[in-house]
Legacy VTK file of the C-alpha trace (Angstrom):
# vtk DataFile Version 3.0
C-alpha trace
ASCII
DATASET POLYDATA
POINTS 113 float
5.194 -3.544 -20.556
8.143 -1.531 -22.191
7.577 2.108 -21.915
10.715 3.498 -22.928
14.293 2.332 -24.090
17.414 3.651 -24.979
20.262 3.699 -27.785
23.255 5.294 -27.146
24.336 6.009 -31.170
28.011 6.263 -32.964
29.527 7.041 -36.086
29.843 3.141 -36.293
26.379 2.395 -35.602
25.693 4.678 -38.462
28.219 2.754 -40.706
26.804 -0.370 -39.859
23.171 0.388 -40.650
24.281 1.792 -44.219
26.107 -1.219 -45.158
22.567 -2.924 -44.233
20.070 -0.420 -46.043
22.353 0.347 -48.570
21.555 4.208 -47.721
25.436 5.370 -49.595
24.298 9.253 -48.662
27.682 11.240 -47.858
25.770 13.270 -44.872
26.178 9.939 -42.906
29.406 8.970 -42.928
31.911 12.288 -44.068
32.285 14.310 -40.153
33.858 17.411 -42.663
30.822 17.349 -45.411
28.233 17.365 -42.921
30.408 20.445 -40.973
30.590 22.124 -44.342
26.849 21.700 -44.197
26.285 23.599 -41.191
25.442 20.239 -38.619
27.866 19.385 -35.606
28.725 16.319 -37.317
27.147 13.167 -39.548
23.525 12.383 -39.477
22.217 9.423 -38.181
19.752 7.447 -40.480
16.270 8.592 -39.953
14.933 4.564 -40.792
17.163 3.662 -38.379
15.854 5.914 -35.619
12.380 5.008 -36.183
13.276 0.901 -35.939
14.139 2.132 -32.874
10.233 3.352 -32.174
9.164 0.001 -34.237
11.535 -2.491 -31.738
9.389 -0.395 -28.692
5.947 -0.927 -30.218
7.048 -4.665 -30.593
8.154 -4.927 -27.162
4.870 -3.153 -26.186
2.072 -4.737 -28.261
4.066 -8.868 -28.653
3.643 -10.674 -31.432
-0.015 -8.618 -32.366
2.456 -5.822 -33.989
3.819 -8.367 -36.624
0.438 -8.959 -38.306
-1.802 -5.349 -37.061
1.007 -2.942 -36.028
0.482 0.192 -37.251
3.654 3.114 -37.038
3.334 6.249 -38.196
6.227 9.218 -37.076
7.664 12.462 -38.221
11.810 13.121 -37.746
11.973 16.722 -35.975
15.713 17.114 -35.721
18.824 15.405 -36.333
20.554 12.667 -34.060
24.434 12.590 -34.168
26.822 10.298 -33.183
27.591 9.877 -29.614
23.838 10.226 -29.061
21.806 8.926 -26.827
18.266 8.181 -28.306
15.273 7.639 -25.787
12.031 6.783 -27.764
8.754 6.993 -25.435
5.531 5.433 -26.059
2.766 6.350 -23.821
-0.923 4.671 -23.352
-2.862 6.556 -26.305
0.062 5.126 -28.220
1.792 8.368 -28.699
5.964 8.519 -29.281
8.199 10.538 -28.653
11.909 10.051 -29.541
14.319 12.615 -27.721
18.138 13.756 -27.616
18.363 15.356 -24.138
16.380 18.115 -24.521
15.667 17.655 -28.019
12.615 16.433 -29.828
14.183 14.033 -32.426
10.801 12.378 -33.498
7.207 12.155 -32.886
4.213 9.958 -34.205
1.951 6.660 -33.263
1.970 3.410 -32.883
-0.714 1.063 -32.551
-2.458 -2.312 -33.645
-4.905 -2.019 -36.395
-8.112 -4.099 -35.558
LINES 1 114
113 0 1 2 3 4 5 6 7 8 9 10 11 12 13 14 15 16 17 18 19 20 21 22 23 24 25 26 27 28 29 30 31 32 33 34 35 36 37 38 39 40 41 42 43 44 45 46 47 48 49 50 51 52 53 54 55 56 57 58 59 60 61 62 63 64 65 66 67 68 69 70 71 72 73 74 75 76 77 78 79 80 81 82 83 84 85 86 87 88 89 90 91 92 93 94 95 96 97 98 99 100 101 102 103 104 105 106 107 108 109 110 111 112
């Protein structure tokens, strides 16, 4: 069963994912806005980050987590483009999505009885 995968993120991948959620905010797209805002650069979607802890449950729990799958997660810190996203999900159903050393979200997933 899948344990762990990873995205390796880009200002495109960003782009992309707005033109799909419709999400217009500046922070994601404008490198000099979000450097006038104090971050390194844009900010990646935090919807998009956790379908990225939603596509692990599915790959974890099959077809159950379309009808009883339950996701629940908090965003801790920002993921920027040229990112590489590893989301964890251990056996009490616990994730953990990290940058490097950085905690980039945390939370649950599971199947609802």
């Amino acid at each position: 069963m899948a344990r762990e995968l990873k995205h390796h993120v880009t200002q495109e991948t960003f782009d992309r994912y707005g033109r799909i959620n419709g999400d217009n905010d500046i922070i994601h797209y404008d490198h000099g806005y979000a450097l006038k805002r104090g971050f390194p650069g844009t900010l990646g979607h935090g919807l998009m980050v956790m379908g990225y802890a939603a596509e692990l449950a599915t790959r974890e729990y099959g077809d159950a987590w379309y009808r009883r799958g339950r996701l629940h997660v908090k965003w801790t810190d920002p993921v920027f483009p040229d990112d590489e996203v590893a989301m964890s999900l251990d056996d009490s159903g616990e994730l953990q999505g990290t940058v490097g050393s950085r905690t980039v979200l945390v939370g649950e997933a599971s199947l609802s009885k």
